[in-house]
N, CA, C and O atoms as a GROMACS GRO file, in nm:
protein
  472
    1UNK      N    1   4.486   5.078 -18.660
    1UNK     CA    2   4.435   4.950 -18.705
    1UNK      C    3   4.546   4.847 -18.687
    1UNK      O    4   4.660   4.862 -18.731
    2UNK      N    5   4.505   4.744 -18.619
    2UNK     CA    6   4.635   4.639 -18.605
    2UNK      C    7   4.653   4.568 -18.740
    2UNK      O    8   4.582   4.564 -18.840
    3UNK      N    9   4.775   4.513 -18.708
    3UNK     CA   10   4.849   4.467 -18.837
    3UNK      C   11   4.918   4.317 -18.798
    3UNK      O   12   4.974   4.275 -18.697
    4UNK      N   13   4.887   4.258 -18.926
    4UNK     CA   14   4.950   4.080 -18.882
    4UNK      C   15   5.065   4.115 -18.893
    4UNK      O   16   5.094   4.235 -18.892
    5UNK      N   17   5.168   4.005 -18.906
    5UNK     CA   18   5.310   3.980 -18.974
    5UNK      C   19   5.352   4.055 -19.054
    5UNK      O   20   5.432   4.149 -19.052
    6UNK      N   21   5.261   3.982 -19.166
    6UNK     CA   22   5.296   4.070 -19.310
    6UNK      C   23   5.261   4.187 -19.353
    6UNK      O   24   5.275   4.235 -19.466
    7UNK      N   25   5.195   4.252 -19.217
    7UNK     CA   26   5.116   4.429 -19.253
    7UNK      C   27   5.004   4.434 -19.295
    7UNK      O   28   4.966   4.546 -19.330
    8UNK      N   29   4.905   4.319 -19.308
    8UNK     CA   30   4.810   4.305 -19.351
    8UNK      C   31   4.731   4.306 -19.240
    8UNK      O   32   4.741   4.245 -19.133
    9UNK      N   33   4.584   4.451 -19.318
    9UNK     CA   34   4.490   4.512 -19.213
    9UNK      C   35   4.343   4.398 -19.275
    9UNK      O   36   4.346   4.362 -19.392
   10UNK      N   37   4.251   4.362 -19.202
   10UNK     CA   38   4.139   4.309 -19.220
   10UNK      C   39   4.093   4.340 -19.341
   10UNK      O   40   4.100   4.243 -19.416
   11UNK      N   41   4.045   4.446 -19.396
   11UNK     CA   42   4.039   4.475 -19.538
   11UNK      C   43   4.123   4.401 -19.648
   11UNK      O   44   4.061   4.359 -19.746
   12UNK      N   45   4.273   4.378 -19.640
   12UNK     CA   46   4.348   4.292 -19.744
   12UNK      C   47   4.304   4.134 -19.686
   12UNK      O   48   4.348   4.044 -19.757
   13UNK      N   49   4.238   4.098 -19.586
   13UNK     CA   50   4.209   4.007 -19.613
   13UNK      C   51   4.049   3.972 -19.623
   13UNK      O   52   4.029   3.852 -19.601
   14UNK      N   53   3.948   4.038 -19.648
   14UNK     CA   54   3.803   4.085 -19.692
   14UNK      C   55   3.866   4.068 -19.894
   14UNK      O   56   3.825   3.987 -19.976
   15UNK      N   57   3.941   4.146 -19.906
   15UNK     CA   58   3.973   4.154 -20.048
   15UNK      C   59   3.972   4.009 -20.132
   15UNK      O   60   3.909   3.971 -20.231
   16UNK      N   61   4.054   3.959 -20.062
   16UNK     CA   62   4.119   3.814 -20.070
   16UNK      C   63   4.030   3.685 -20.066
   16UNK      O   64   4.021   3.598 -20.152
   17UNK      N   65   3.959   3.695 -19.931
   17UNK     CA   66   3.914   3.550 -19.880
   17UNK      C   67   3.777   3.577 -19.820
   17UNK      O   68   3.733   3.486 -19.750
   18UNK      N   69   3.717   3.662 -19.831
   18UNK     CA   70   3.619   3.732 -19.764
   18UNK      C   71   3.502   3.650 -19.859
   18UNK      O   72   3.484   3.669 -19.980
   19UNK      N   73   3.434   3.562 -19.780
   19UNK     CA   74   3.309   3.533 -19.853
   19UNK      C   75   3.170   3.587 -19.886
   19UNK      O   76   3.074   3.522 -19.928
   20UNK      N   77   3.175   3.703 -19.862
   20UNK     CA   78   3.047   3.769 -19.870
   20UNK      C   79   3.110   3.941 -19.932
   20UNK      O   80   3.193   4.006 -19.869
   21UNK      N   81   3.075   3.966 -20.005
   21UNK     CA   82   3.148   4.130 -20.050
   21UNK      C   83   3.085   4.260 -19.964
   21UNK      O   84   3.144   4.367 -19.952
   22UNK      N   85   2.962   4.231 -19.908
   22UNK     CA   86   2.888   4.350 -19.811
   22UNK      C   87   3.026   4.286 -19.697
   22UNK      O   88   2.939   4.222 -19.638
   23UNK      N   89   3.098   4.266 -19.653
   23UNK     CA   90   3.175   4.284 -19.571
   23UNK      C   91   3.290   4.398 -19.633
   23UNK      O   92   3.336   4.488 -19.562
   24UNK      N   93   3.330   4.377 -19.788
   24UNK     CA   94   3.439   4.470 -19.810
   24UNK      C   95   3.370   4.616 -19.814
   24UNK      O   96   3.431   4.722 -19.829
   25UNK      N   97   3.266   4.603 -19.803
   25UNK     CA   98   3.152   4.758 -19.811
   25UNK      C   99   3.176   4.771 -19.660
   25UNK      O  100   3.253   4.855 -19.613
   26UNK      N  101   3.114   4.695 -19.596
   26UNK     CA  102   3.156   4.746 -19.469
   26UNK      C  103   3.249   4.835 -19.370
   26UNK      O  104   3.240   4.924 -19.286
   27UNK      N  105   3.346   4.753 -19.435
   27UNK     CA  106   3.514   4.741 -19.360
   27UNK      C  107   3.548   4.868 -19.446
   27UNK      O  108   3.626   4.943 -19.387
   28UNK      N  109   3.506   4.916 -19.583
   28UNK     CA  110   3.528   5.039 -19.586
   28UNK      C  111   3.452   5.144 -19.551
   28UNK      O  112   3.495   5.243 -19.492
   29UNK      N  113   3.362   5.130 -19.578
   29UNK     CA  114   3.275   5.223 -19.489
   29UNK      C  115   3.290   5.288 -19.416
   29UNK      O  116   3.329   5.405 -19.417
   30UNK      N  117   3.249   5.198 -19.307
   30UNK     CA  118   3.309   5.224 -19.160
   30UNK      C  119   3.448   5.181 -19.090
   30UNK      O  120   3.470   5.189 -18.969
   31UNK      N  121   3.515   5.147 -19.164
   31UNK     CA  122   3.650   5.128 -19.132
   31UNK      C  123   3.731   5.210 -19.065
   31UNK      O  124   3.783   5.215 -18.954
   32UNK      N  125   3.724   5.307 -19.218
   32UNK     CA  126   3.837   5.484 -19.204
   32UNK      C  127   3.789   5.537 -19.042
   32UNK      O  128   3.853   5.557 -18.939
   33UNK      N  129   3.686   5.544 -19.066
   33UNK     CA  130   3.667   5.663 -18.923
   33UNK      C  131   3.626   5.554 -18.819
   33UNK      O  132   3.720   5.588 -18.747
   34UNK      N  133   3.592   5.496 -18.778
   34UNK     CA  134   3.652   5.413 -18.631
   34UNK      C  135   3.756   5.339 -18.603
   34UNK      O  136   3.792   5.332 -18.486
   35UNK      N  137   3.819   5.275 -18.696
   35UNK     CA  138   3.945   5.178 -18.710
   35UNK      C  139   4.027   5.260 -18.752
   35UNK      O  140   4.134   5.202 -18.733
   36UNK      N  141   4.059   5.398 -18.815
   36UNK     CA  142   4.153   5.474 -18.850
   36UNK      C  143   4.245   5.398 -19.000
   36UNK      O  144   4.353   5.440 -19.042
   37UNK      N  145   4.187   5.313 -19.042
   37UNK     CA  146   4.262   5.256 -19.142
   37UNK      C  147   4.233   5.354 -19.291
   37UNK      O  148   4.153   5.445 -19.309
   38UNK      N  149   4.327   5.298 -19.376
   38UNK     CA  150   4.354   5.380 -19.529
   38UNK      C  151   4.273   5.280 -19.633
   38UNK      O  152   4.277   5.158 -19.619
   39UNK      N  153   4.216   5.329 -19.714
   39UNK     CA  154   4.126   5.196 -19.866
   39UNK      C  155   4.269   5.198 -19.898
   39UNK      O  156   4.300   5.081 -19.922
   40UNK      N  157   4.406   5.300 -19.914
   40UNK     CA  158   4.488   5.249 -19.969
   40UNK      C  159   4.656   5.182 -19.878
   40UNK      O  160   4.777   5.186 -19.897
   41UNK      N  161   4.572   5.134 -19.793
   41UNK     CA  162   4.662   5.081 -19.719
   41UNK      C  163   4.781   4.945 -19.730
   41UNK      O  164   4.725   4.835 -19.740
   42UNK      N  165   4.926   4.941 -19.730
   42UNK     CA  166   4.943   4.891 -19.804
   42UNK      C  167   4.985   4.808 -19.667
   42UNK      O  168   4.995   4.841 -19.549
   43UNK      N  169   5.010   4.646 -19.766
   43UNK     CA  170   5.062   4.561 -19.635
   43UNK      C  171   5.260   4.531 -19.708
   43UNK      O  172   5.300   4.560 -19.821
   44UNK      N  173   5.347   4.460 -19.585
   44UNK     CA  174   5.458   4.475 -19.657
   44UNK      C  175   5.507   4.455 -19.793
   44UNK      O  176   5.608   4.513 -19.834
   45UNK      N  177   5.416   4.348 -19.887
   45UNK     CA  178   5.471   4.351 -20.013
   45UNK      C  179   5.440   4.504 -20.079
   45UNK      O  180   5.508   4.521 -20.180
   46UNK      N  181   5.376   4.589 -20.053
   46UNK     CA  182   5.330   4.720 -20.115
   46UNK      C  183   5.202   4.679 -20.177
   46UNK      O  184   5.148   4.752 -20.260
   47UNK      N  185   5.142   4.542 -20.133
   47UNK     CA  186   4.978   4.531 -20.212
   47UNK      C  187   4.899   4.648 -20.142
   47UNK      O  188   4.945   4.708 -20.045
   48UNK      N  189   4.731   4.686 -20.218
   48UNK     CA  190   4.687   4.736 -20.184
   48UNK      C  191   4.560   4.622 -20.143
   48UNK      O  192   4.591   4.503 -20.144
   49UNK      N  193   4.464   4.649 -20.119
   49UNK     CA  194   4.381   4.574 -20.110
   49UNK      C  195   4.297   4.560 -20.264
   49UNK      O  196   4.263   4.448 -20.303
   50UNK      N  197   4.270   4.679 -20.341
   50UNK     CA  198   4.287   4.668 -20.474
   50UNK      C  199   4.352   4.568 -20.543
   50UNK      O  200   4.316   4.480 -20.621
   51UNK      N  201   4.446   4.600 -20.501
   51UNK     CA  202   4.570   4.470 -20.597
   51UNK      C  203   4.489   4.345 -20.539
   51UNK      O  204   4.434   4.277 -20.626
   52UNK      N  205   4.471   4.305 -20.413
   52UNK     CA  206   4.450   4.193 -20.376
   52UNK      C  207   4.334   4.144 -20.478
   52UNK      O  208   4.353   4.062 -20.567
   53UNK      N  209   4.223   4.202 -20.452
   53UNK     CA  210   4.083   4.191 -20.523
   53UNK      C  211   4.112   4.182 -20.652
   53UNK      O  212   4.051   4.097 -20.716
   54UNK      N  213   4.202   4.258 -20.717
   54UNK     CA  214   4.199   4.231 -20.882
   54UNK      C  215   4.258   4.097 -20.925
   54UNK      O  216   4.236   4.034 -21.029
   55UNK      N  217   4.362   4.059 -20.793
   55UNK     CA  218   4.387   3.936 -20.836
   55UNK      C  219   4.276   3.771 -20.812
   55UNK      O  220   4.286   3.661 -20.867
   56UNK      N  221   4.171   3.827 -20.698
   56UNK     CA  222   4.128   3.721 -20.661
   56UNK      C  223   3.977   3.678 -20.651
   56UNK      O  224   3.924   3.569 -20.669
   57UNK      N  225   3.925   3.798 -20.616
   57UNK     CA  226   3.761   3.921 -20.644
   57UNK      C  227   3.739   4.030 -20.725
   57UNK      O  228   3.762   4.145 -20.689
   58UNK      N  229   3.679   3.986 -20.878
   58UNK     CA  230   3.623   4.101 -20.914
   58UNK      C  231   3.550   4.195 -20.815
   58UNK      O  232   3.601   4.290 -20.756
   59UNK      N  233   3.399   4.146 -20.807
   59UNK     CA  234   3.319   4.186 -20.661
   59UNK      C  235   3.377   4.289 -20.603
   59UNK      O  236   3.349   4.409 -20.607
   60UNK      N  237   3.476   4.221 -20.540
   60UNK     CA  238   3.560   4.273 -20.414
   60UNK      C  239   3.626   4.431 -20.492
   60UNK      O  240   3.616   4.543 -20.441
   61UNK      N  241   3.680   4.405 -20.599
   61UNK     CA  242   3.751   4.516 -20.650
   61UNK      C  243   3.667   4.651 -20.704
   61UNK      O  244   3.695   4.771 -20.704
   62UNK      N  245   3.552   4.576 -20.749
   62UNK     CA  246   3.421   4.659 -20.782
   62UNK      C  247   3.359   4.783 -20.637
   62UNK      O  248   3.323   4.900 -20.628
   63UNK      N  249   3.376   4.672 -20.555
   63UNK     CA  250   3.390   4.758 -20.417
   63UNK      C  251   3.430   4.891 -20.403
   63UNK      O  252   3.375   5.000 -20.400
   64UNK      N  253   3.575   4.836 -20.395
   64UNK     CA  254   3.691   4.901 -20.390
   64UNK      C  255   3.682   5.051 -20.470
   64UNK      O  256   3.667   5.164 -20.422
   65UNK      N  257   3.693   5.021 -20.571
   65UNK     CA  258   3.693   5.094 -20.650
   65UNK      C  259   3.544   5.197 -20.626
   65UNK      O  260   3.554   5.301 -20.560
   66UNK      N  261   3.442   5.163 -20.673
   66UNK     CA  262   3.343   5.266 -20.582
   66UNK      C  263   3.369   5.337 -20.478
   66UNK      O  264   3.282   5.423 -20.467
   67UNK      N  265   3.434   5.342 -20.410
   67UNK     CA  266   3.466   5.379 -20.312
   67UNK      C  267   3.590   5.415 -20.273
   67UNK      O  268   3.639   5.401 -20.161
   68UNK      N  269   3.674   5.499 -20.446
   68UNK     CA  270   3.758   5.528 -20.466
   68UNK      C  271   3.892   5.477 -20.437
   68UNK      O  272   3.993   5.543 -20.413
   69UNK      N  273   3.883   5.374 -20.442
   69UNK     CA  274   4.043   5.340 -20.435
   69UNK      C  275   4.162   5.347 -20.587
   69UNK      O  276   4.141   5.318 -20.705
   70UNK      N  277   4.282   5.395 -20.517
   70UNK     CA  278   4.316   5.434 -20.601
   70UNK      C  279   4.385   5.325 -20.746
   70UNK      O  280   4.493   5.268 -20.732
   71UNK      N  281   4.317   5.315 -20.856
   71UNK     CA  282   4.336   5.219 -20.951
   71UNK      C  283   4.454   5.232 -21.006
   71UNK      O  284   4.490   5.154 -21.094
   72UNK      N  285   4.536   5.338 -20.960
   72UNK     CA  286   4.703   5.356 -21.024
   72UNK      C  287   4.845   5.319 -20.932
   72UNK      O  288   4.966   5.334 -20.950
   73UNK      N  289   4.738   5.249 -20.798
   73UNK     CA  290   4.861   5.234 -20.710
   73UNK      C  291   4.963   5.140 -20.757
   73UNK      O  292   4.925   5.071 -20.851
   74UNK      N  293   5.082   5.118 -20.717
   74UNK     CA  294   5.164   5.053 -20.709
   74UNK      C  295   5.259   4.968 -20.572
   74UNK      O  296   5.316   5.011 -20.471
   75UNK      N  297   5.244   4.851 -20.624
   75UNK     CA  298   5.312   4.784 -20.508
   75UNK      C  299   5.484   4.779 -20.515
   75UNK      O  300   5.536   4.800 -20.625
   76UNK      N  301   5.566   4.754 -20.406
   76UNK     CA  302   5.670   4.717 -20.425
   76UNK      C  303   5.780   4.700 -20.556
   76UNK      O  304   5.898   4.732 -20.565
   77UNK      N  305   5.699   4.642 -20.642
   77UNK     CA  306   5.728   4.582 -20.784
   77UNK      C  307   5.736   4.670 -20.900
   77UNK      O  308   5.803   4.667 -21.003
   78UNK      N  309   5.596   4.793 -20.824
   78UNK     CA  310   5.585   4.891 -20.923
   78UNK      C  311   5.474   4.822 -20.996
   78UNK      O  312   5.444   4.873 -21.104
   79UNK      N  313   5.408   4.719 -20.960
   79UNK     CA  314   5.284   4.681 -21.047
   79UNK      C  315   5.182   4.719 -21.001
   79UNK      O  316   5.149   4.690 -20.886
   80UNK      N  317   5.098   4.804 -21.092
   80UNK     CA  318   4.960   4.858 -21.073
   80UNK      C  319   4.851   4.731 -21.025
   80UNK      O  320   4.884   4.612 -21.030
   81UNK      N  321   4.734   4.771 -20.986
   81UNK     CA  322   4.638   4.654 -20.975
   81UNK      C  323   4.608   4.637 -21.144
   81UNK      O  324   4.530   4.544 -21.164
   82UNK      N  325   4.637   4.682 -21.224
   82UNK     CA  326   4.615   4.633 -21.409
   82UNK      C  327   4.744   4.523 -21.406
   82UNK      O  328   4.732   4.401 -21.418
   83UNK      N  329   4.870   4.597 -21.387
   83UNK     CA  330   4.974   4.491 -21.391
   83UNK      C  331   4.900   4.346 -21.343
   83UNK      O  332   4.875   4.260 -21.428
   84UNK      N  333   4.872   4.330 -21.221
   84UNK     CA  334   4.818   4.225 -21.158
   84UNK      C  335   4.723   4.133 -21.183
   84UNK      O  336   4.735   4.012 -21.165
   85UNK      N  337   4.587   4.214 -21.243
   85UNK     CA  338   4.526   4.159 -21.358
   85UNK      C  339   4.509   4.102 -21.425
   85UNK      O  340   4.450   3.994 -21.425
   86UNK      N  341   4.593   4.200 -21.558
   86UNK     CA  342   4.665   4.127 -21.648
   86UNK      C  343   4.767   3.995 -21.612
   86UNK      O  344   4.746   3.884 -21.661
   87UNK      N  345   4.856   4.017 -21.540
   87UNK     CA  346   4.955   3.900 -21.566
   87UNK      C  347   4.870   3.763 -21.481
   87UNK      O  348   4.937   3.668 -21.441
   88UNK      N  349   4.767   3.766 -21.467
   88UNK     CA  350   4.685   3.667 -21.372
   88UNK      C  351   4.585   3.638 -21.498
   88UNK      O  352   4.571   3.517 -21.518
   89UNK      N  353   4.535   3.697 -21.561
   89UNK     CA  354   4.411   3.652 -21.627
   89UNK      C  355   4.315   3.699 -21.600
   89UNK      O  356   4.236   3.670 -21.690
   90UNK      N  357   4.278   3.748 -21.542
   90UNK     CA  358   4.128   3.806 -21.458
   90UNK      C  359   4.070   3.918 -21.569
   90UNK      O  360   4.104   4.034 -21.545
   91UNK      N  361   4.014   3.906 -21.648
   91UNK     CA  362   3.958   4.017 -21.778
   91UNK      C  363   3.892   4.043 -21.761
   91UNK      O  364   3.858   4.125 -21.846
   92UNK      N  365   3.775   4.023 -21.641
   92UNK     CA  366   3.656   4.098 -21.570
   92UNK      C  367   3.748   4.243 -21.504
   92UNK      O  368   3.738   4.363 -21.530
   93UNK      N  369   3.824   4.179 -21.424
   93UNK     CA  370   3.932   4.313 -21.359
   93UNK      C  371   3.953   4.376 -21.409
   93UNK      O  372   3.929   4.496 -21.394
   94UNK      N  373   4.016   4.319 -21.503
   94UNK     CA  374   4.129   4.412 -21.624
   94UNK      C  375   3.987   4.535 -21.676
   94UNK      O  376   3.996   4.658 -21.676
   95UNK      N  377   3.884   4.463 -21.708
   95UNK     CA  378   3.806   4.539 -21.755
   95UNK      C  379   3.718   4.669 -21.697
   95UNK      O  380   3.668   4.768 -21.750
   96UNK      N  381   3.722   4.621 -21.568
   96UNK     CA  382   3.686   4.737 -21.453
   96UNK      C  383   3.788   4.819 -21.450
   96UNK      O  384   3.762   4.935 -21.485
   97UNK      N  385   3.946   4.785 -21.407
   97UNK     CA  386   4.044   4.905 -21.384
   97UNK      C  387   4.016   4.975 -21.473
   97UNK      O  388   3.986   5.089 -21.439
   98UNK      N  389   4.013   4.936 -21.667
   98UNK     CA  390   4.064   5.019 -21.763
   98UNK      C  391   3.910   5.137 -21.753
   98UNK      O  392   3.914   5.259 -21.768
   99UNK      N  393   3.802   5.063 -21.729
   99UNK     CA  394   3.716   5.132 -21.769
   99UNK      C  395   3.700   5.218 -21.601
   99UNK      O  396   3.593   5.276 -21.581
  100UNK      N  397   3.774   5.220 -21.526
  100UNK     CA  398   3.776   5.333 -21.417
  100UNK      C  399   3.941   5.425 -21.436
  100UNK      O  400   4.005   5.478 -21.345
  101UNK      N  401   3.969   5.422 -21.550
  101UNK     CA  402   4.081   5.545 -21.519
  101UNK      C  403   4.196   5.440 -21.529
  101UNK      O  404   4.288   5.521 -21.527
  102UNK      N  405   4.251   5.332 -21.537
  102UNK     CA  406   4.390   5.295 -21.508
  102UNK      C  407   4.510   5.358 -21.580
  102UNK      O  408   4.487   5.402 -21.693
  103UNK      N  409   4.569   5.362 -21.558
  103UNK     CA  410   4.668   5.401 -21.663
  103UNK      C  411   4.744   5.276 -21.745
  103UNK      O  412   4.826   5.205 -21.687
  104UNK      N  413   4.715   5.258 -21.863
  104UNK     CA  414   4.740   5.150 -21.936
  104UNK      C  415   4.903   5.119 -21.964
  104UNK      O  416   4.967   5.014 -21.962
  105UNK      N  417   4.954   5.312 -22.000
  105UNK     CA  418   5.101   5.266 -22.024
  105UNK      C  419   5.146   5.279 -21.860
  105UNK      O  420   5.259   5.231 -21.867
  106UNK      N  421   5.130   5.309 -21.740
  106UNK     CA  422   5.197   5.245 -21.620
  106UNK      C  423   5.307   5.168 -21.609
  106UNK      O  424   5.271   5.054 -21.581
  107UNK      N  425   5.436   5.177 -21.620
  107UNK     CA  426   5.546   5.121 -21.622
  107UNK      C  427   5.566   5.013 -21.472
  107UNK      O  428   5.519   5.057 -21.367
  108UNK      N  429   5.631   4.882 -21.470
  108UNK     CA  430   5.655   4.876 -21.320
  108UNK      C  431   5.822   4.868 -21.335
  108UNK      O  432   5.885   4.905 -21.434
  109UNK      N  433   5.854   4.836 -21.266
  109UNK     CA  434   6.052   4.815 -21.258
  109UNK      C  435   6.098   4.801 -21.373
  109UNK      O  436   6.163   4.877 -21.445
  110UNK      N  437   6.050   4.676 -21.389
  110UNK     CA  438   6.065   4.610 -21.525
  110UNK      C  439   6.105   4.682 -21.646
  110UNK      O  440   6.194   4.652 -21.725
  111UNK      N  441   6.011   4.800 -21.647
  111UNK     CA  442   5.995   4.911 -21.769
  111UNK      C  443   5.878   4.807 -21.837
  111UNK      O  444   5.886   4.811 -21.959
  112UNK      N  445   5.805   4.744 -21.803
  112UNK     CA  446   5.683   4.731 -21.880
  112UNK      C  447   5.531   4.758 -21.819
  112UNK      O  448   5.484   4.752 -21.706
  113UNK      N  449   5.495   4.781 -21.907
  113UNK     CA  450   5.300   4.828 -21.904
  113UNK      C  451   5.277   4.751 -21.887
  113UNK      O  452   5.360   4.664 -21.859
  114UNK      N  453   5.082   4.721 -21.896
  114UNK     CA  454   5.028   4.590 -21.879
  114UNK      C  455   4.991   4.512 -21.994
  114UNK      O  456   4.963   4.392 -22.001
  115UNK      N  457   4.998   4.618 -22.103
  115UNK     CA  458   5.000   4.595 -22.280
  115UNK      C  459   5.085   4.479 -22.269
  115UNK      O  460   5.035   4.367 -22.264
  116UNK      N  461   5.208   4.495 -22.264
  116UNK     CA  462   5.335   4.418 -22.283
  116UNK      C  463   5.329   4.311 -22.195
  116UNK      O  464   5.409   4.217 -22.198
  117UNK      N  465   5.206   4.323 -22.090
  117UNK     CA  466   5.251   4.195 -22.005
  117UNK      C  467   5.111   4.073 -22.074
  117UNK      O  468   5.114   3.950 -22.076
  118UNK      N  469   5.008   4.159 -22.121
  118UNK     CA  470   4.910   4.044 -22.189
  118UNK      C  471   4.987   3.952 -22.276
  118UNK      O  472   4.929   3.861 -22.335
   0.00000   0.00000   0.00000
């Protein structure tokens, strides 16, 4: 799967800016097995496309997540897509990760959870 600049595969930007969410269904879908790409594919900051969506698309993350992505990843920072969430505001998100498995105490660098970051 080609990659921009910043390592970012079509999916992190479906996550992001994608105006229609049957595209992030799509792009996973059929992504993996003709495009060879990962749901947990990361671009250089260590986002996932998860992370992206929790920060910007519920929808999008709702996706995601159906379709197993993993809700405990960590980027660069060590921040989960909850870290991201949380420190953004997004309480629709927040409320999907927790209620799919997140791990709440999840530490990032910092040594803090996402408790500590509300």
């Amino acid at each position: 799967m080609a990659r921009d600049v910043k390592g970012s595969i079509p999916l992190h930007y479906a996550a992001v800016v994608g105006r229609d969410d049957p595209i992030v269904t799509l792009l996973v879908y059929h992504g993996p097995a003709k495009n060879g790409f990962d749901i947990e594919a990361e671009n250089l900051n260590g986002y996932t496309a998860l992370q992206l969506a929790a920060l910007n698309r519920h929808i999008a993350a709702q996706v995601l997540v159906s379709f197993g992505a993993d809700v405990n990843a960590m980027d660069s920072y060590g921040q989960t897509p909850l870290h991201v969430a949380v420190l953004n505001g997004k309480e629709e998100a927040v409320k999907l990760l927790i209620g799919s498995g997140a791990n709440v105490e999840a530490m990032n660098r910092d040594s803090q959870n996402a408790l500590q970051l509300a």
